[in-house]
Backbone as CSV, one residue per row, in Angstrom:
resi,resn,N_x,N_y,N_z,CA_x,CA_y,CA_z,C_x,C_y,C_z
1,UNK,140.082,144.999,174.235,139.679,143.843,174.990,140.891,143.319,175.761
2,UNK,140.702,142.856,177.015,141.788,142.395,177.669,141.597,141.274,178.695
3,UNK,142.144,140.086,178.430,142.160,139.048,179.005,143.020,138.562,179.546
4,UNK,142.643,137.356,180.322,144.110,136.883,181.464,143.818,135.660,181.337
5,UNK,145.384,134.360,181.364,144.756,133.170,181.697,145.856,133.076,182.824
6,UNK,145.363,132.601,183.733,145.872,131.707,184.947,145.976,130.069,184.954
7,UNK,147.067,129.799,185.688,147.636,128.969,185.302,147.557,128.269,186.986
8,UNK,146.945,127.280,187.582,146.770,126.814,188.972,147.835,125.671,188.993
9,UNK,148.380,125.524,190.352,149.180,123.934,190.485,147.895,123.284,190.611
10,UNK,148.536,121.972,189.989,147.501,120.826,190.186,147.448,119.839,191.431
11,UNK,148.791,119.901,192.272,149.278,119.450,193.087,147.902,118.904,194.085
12,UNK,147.693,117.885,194.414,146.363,117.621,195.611,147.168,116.783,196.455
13,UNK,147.028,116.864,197.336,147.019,115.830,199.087,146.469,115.071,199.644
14,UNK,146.205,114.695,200.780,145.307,113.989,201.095,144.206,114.898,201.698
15,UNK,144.217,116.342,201.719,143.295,116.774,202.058,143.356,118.155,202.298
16,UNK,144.380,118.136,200.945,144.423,120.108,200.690,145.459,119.976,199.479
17,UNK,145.365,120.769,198.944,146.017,121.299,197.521,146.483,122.198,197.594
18,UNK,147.694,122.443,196.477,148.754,123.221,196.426,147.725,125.078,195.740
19,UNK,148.239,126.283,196.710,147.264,127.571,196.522,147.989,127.605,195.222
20,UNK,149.216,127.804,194.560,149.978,128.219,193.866,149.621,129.001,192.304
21,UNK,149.771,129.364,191.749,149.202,130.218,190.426,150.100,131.487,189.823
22,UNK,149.612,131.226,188.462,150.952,131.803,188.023,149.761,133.215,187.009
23,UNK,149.625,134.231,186.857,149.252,134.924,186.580,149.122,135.156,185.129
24,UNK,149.281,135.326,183.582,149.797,136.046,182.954,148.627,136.789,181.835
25,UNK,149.241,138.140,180.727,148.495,138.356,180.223,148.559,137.447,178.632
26,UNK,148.788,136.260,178.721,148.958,135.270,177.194,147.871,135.515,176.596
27,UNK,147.790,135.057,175.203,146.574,135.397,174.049,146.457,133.649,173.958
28,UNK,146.801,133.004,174.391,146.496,131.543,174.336,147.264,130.209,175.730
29,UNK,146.570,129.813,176.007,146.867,128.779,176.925,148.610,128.374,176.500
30,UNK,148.575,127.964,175.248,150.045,127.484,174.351,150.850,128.187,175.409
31,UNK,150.458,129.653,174.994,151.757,131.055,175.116,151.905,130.966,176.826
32,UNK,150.651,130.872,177.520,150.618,130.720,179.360,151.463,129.581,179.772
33,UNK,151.456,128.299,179.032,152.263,127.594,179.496,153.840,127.785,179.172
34,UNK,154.211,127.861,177.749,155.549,128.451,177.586,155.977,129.128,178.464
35,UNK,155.516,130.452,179.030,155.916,131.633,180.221,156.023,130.714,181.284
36,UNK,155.433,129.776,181.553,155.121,128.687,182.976,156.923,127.683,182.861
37,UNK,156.838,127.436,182.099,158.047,126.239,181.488,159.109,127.222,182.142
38,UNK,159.015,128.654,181.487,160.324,130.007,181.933,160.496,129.664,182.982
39,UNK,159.485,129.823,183.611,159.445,129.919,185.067,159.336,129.065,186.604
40,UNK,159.767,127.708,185.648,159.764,126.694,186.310,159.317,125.667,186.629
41,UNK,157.835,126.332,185.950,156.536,125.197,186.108,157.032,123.879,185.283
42,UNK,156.249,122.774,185.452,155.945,121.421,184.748,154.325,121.865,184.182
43,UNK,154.257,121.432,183.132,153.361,121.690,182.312,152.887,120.881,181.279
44,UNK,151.914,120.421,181.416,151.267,119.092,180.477,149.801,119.408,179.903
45,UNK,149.353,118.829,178.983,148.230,119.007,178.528,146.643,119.258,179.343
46,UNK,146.920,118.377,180.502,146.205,118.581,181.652,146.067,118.747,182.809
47,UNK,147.957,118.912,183.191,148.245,119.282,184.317,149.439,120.159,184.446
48,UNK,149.527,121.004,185.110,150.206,122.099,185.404,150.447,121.888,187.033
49,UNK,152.281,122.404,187.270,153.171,121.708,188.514,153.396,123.348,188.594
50,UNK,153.406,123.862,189.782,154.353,125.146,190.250,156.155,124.415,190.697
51,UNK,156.892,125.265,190.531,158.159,124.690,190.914,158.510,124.220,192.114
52,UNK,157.708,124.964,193.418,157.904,123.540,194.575,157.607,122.211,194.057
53,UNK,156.604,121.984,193.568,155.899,120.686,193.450,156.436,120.449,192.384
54,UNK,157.124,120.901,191.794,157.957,120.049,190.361,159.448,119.631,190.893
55,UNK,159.803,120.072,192.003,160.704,119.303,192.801,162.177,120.265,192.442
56,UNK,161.569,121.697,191.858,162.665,123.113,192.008,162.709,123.193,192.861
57,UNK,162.040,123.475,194.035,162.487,124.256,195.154,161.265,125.235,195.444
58,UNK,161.241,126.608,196.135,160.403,127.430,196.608,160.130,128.541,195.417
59,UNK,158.750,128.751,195.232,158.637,129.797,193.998,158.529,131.101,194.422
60,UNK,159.713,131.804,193.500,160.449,133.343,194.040,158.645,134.061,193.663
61,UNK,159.117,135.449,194.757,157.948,136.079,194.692,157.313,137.066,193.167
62,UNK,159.054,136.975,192.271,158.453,137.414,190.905,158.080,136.585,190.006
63,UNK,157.716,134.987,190.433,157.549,133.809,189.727,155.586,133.977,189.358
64,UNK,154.945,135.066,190.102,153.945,134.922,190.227,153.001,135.205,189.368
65,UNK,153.246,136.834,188.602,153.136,136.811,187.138,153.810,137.349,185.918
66,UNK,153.485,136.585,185.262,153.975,136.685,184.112,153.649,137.695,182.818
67,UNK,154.131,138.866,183.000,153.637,139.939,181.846,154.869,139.637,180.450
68,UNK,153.974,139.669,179.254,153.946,138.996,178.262,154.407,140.360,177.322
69,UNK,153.351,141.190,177.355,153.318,142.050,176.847,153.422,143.683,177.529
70,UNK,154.384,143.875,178.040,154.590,145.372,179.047,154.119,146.569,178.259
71,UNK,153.756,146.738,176.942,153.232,148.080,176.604,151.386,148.146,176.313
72,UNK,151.085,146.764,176.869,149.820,146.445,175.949,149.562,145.370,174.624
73,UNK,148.513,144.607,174.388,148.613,144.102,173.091,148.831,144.790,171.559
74,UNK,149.512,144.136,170.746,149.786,144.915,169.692,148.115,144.826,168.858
């Protein structure tokens, strides 16, 4: 079985929102946000920041996902 959780900025405007998303293969939201924190994100119980919008700067193009597990789940 193989699952993915994605991880969206929450970022909104006055009339468009941030595309941003962080990919990974985590076995729990917990573990998706930890990898997110790595990687720059702001991360809260109900909201999730990509690192532009957390006030890092521009998110590098390997910021996008996050592999957890490179051989497969154990």
């Amino acid at each position: 079985m193989s699952a993915r959780i994605t991880l969206h900025c929450n970022t909104v405007w006055r009339e468009s929102a941030c595309a941003h998303q962080l990919l990974t293969d985590a076995r729990t939201v917990e573990e998706a946000r930890a990898a997110a924190r790595a990687r720059g994100w702001r991360t809260a119980e109900d909201d999730d920041f990509c690192p532009g919008c957390s006030g890092l700067g521009p998110q590098p193009a390997d910021a996008v996902v996050a592999v957890l597990y490179p051989g497969g789940r154990p």
